[in-house]
HTML snippet that shows the backbone in 3Dmol.js (N, CA, C, O; Angstrom):
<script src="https://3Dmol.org/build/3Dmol-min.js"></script>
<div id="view" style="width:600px;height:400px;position:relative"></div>
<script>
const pdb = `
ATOM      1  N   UNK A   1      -2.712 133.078 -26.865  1.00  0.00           N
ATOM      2  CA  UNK A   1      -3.280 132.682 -25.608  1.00  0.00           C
ATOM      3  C   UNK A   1      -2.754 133.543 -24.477  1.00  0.00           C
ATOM      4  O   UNK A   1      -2.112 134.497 -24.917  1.00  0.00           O
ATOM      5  N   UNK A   2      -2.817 133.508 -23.358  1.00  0.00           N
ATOM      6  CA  UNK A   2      -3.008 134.240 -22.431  1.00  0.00           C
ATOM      7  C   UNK A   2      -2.557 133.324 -21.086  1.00  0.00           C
ATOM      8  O   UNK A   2      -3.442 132.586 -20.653  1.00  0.00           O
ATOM      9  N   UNK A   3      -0.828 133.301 -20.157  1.00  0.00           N
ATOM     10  CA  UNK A   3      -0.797 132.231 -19.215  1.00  0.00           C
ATOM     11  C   UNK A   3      -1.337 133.504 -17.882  1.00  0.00           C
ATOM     12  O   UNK A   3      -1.489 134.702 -18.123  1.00  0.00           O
ATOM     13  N   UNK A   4      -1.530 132.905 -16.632  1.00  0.00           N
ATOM     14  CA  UNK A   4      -1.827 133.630 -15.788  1.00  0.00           C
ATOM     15  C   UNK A   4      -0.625 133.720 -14.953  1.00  0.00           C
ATOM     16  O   UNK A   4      -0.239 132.788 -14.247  1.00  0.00           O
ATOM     17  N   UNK A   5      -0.124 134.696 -15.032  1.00  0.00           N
ATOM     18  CA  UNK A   5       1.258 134.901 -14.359  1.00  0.00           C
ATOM     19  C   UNK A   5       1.182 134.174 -12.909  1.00  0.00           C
ATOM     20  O   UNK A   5       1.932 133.232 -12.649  1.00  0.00           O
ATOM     21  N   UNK A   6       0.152 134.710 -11.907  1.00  0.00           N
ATOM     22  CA  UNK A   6      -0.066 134.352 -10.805  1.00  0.00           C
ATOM     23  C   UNK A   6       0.129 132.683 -10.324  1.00  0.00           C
ATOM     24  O   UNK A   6       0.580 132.304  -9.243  1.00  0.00           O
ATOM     25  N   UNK A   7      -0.327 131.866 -11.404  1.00  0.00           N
ATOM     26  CA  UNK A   7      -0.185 130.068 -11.062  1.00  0.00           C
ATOM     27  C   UNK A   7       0.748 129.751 -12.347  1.00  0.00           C
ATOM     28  O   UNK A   7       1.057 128.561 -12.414  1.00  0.00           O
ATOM     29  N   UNK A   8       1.160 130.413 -13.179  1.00  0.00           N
ATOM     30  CA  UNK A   8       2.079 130.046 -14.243  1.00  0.00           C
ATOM     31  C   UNK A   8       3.967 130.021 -13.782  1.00  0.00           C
ATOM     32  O   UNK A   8       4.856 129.293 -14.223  1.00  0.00           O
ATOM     33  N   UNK A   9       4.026 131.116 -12.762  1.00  0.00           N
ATOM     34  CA  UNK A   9       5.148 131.552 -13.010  1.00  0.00           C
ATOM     35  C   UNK A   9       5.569 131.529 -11.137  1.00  0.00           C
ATOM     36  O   UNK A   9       4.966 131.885 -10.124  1.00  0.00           O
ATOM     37  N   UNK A  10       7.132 130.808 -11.468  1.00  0.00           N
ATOM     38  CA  UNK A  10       7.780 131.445  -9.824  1.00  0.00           C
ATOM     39  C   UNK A  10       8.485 132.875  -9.477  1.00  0.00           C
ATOM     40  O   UNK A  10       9.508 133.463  -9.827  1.00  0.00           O
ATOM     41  N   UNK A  11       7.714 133.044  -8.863  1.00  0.00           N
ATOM     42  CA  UNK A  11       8.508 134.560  -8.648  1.00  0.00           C
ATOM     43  C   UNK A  11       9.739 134.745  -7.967  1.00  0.00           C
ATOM     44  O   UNK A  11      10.315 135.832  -7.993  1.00  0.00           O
ATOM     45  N   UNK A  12      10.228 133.655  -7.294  1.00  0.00           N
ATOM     46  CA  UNK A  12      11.294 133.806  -7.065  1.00  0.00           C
ATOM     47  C   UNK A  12      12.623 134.085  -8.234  1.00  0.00           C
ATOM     48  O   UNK A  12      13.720 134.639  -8.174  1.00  0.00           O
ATOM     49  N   UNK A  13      12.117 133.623  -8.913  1.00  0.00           N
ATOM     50  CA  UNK A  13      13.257 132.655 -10.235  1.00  0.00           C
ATOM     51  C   UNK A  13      12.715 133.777 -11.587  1.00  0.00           C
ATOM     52  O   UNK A  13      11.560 134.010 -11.943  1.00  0.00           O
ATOM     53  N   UNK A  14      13.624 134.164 -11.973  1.00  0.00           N
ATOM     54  CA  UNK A  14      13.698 135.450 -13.200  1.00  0.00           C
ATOM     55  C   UNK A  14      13.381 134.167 -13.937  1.00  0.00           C
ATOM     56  O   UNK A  14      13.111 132.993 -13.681  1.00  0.00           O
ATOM     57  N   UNK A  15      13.604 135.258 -15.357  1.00  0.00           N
ATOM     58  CA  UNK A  15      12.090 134.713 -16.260  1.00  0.00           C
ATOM     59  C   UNK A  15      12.783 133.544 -17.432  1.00  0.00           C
ATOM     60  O   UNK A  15      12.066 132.715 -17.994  1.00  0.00           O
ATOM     61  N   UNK A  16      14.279 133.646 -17.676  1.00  0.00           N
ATOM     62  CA  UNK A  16      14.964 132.560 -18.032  1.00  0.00           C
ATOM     63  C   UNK A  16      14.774 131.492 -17.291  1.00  0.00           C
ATOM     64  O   UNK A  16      14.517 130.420 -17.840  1.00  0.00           O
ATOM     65  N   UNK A  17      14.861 131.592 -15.998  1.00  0.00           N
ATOM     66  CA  UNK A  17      14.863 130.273 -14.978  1.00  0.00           C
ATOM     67  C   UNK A  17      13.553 129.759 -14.859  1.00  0.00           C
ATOM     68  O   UNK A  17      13.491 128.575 -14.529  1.00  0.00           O
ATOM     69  N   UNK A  18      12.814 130.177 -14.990  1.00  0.00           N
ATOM     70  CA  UNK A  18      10.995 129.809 -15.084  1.00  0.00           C
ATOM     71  C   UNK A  18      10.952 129.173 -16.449  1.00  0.00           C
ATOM     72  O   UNK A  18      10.151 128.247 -16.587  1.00  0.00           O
ATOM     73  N   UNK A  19      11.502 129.438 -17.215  1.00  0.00           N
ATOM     74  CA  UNK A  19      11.508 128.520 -18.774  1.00  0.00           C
ATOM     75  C   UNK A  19      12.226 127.677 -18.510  1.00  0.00           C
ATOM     76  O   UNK A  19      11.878 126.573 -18.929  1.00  0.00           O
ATOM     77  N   UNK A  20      13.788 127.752 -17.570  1.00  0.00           N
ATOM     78  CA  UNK A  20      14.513 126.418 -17.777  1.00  0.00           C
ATOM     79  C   UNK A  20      13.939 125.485 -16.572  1.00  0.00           C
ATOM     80  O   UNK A  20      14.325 124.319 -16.490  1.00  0.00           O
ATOM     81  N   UNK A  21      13.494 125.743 -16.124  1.00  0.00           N
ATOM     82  CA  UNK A  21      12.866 124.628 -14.706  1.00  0.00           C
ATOM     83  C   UNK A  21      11.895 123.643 -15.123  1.00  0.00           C
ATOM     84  O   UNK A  21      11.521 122.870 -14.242  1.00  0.00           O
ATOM     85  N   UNK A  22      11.380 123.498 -16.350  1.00  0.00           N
ATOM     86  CA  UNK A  22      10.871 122.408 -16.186  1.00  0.00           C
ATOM     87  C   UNK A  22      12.060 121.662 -17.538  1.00  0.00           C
ATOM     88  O   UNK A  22      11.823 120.467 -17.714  1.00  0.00           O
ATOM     89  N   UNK A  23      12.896 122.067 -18.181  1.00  0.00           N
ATOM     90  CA  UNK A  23      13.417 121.828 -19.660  1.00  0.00           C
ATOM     91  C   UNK A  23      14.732 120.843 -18.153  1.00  0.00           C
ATOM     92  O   UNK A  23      15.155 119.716 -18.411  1.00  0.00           O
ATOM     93  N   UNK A  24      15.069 121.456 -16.973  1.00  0.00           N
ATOM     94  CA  UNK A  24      15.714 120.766 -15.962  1.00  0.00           C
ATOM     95  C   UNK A  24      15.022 119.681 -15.531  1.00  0.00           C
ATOM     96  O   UNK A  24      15.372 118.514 -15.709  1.00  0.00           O
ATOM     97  N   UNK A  25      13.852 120.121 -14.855  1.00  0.00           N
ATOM     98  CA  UNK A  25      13.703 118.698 -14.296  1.00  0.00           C
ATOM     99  C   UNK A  25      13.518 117.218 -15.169  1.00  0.00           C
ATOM    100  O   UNK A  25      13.485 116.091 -14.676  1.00  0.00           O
ATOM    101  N   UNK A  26      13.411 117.589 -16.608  1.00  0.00           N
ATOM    102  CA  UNK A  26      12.772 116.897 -17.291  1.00  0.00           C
ATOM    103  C   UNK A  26      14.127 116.187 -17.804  1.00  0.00           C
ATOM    104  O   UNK A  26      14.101 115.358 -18.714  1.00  0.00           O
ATOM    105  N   UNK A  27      15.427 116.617 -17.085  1.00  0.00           N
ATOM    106  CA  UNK A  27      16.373 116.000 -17.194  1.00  0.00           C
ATOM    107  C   UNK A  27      17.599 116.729 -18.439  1.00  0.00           C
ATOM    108  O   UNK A  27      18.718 116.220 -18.505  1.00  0.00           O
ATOM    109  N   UNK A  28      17.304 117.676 -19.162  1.00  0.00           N
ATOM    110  CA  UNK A  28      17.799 117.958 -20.455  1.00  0.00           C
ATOM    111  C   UNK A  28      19.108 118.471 -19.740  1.00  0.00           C
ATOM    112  O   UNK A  28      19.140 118.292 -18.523  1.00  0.00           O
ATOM    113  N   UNK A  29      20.330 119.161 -20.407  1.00  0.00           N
ATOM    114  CA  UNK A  29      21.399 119.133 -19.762  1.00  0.00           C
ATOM    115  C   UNK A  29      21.388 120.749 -20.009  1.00  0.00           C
ATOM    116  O   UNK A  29      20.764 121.476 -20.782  1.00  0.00           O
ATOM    117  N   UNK A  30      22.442 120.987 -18.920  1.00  0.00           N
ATOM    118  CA  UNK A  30      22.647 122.933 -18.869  1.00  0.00           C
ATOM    119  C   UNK A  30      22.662 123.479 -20.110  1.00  0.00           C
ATOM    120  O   UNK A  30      22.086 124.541 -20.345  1.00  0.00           O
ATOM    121  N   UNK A  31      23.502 122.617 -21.261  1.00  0.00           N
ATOM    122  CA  UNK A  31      23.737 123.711 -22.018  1.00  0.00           C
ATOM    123  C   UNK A  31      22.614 123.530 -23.516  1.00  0.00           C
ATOM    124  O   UNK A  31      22.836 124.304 -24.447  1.00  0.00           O
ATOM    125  N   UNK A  32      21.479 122.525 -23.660  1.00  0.00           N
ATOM    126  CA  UNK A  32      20.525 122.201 -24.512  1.00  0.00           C
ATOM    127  C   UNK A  32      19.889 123.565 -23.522  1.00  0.00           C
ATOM    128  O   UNK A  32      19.791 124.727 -23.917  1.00  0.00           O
ATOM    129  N   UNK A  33      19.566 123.127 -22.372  1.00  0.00           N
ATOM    130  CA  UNK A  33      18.697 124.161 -21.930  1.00  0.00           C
ATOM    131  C   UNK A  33      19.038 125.687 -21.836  1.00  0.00           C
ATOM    132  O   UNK A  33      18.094 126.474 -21.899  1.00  0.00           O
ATOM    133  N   UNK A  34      20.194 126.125 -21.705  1.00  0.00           N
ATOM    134  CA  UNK A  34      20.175 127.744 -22.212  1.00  0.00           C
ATOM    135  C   UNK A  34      20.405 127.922 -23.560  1.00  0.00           C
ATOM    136  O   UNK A  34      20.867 129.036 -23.803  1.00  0.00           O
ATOM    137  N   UNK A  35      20.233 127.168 -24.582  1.00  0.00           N
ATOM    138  CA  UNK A  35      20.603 127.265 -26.066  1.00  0.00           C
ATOM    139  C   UNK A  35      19.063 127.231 -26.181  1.00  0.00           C
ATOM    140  O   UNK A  35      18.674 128.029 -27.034  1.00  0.00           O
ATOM    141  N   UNK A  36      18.098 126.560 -25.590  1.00  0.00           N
ATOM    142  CA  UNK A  36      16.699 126.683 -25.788  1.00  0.00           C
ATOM    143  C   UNK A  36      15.570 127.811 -25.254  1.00  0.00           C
ATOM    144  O   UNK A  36      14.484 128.101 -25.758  1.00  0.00           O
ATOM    145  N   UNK A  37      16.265 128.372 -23.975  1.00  0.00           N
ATOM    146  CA  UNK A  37      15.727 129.616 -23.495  1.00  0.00           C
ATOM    147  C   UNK A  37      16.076 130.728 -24.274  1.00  0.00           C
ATOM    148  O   UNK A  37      15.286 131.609 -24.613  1.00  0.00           O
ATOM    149  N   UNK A  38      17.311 130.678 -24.563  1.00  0.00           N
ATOM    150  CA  UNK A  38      17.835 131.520 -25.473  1.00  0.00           C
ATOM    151  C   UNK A  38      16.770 131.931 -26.673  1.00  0.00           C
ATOM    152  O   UNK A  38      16.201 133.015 -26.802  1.00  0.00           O
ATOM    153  N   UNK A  39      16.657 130.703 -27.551  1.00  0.00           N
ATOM    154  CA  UNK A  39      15.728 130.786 -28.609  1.00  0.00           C
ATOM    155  C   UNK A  39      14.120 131.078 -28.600  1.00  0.00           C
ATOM    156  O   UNK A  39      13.393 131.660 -29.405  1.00  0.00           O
ATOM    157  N   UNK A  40      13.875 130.440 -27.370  1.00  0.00           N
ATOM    158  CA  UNK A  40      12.725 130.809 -27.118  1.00  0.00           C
ATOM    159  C   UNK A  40      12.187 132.148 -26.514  1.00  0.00           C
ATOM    160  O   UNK A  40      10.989 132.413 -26.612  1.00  0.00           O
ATOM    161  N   UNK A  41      13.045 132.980 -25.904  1.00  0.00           N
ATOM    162  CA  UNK A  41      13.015 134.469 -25.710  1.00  0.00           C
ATOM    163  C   UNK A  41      13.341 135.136 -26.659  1.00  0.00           C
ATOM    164  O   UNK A  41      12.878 136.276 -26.691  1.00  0.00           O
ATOM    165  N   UNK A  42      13.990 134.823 -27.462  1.00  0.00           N
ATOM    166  CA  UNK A  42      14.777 135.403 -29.088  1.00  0.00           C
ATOM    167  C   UNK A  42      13.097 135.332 -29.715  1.00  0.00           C
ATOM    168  O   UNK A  42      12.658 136.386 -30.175  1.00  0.00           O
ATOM    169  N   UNK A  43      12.294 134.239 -29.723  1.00  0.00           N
ATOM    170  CA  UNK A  43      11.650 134.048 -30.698  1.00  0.00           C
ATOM    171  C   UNK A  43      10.346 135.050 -30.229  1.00  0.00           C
ATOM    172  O   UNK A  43       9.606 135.341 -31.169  1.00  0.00           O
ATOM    173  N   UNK A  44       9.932 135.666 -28.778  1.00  0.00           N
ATOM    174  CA  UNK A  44       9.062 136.293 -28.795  1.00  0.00           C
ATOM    175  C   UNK A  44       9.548 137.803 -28.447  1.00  0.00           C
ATOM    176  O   UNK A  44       8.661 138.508 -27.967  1.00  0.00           O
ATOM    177  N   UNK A  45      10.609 138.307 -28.586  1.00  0.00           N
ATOM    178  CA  UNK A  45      11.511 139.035 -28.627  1.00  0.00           C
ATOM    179  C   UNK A  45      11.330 140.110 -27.210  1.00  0.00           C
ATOM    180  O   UNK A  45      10.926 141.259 -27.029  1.00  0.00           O
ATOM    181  N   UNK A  46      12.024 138.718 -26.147  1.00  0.00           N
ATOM    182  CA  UNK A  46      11.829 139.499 -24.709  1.00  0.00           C
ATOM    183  C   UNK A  46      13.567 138.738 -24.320  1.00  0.00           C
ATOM    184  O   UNK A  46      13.799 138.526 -23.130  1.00  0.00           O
ATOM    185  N   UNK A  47      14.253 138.515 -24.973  1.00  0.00           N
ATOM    186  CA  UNK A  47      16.172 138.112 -24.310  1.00  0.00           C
ATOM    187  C   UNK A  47      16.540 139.382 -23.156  1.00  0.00           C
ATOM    188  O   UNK A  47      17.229 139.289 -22.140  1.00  0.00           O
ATOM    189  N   UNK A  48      15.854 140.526 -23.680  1.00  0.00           N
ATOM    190  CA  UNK A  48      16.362 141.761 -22.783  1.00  0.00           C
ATOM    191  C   UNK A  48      16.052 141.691 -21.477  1.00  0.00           C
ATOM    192  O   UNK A  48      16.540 142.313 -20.533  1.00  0.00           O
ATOM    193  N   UNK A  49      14.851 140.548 -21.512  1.00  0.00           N
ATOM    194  CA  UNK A  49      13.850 140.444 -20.214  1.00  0.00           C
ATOM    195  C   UNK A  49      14.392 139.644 -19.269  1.00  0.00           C
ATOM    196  O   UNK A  49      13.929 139.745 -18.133  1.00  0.00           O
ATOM    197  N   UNK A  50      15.658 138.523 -19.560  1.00  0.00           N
ATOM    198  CA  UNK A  50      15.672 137.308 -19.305  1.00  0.00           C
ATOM    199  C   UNK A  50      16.124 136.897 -17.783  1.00  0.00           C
ATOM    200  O   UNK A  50      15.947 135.824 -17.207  1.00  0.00           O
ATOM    201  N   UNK A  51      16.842 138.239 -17.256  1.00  0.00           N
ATOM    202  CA  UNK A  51      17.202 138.185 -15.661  1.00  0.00           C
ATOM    203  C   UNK A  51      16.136 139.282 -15.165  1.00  0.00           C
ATOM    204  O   UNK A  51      16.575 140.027 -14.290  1.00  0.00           O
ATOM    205  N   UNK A  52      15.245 139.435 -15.439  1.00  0.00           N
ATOM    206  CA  UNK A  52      13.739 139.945 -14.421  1.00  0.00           C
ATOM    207  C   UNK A  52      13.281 139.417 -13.709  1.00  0.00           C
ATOM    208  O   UNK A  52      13.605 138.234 -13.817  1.00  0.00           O
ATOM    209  N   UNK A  53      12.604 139.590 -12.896  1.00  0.00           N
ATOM    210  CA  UNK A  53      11.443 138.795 -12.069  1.00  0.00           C
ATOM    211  C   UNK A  53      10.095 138.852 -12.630  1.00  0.00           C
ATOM    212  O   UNK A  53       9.850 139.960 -13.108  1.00  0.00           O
ATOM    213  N   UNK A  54       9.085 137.949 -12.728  1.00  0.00           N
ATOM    214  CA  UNK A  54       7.683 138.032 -12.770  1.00  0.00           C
ATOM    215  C   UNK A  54       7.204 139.587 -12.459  1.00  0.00           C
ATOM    216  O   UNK A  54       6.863 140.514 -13.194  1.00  0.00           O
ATOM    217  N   UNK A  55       7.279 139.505 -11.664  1.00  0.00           N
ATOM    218  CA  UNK A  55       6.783 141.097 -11.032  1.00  0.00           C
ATOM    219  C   UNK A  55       7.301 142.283 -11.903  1.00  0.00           C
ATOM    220  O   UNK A  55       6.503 143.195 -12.116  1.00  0.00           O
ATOM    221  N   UNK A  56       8.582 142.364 -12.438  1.00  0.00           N
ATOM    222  CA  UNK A  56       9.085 143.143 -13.311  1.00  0.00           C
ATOM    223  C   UNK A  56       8.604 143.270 -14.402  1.00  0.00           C
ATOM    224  O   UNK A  56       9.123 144.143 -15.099  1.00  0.00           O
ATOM    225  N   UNK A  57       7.465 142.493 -14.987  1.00  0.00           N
ATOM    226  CA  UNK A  57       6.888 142.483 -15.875  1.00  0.00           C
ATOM    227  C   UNK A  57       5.919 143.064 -16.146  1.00  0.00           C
ATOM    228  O   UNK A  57       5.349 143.353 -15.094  1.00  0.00           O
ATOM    229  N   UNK A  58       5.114 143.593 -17.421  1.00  0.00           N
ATOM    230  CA  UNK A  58       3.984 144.345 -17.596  1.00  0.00           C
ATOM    231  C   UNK A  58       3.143 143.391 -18.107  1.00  0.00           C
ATOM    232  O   UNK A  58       3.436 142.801 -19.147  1.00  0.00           O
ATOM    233  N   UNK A  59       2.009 143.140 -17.428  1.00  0.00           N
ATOM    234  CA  UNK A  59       0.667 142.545 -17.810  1.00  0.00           C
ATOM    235  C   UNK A  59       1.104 141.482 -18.865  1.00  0.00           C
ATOM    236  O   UNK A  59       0.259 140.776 -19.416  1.00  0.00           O
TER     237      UNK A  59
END
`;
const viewer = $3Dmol.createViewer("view");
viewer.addModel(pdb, "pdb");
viewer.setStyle({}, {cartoon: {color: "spectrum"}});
viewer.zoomTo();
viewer.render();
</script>
């Protein structure tokens, strides 16, 4: 699938913190939630990516 960066993503907030912001509000604790960003950037193999910004990104 295909998210639209433009309404998907905060650009303020690199691209770890855009995965953990809702795994936060939803209450989960600091360290479930970087053990889960972790894996979940591991799993589409962008960890290198993980302090970027939106904008730093290619398409």
């Amino acid at each position: 699938g295909m998210v639209f960066q433009n309404y998907a993503l905060f650009p303020h907030m690199t691209v770890a913190e855009n995965l953990a912001f809702p795994l936060s509000v939803r209450g989960m604790s600091k360290t479930d939630v970087g053990e889960k960003v972790k894996k979940a950037l591991g799993m589409v193999q962008l960890d290198t990516f993980a302090h970027r910004y939106p904008a730093q990104l290619s398409g």
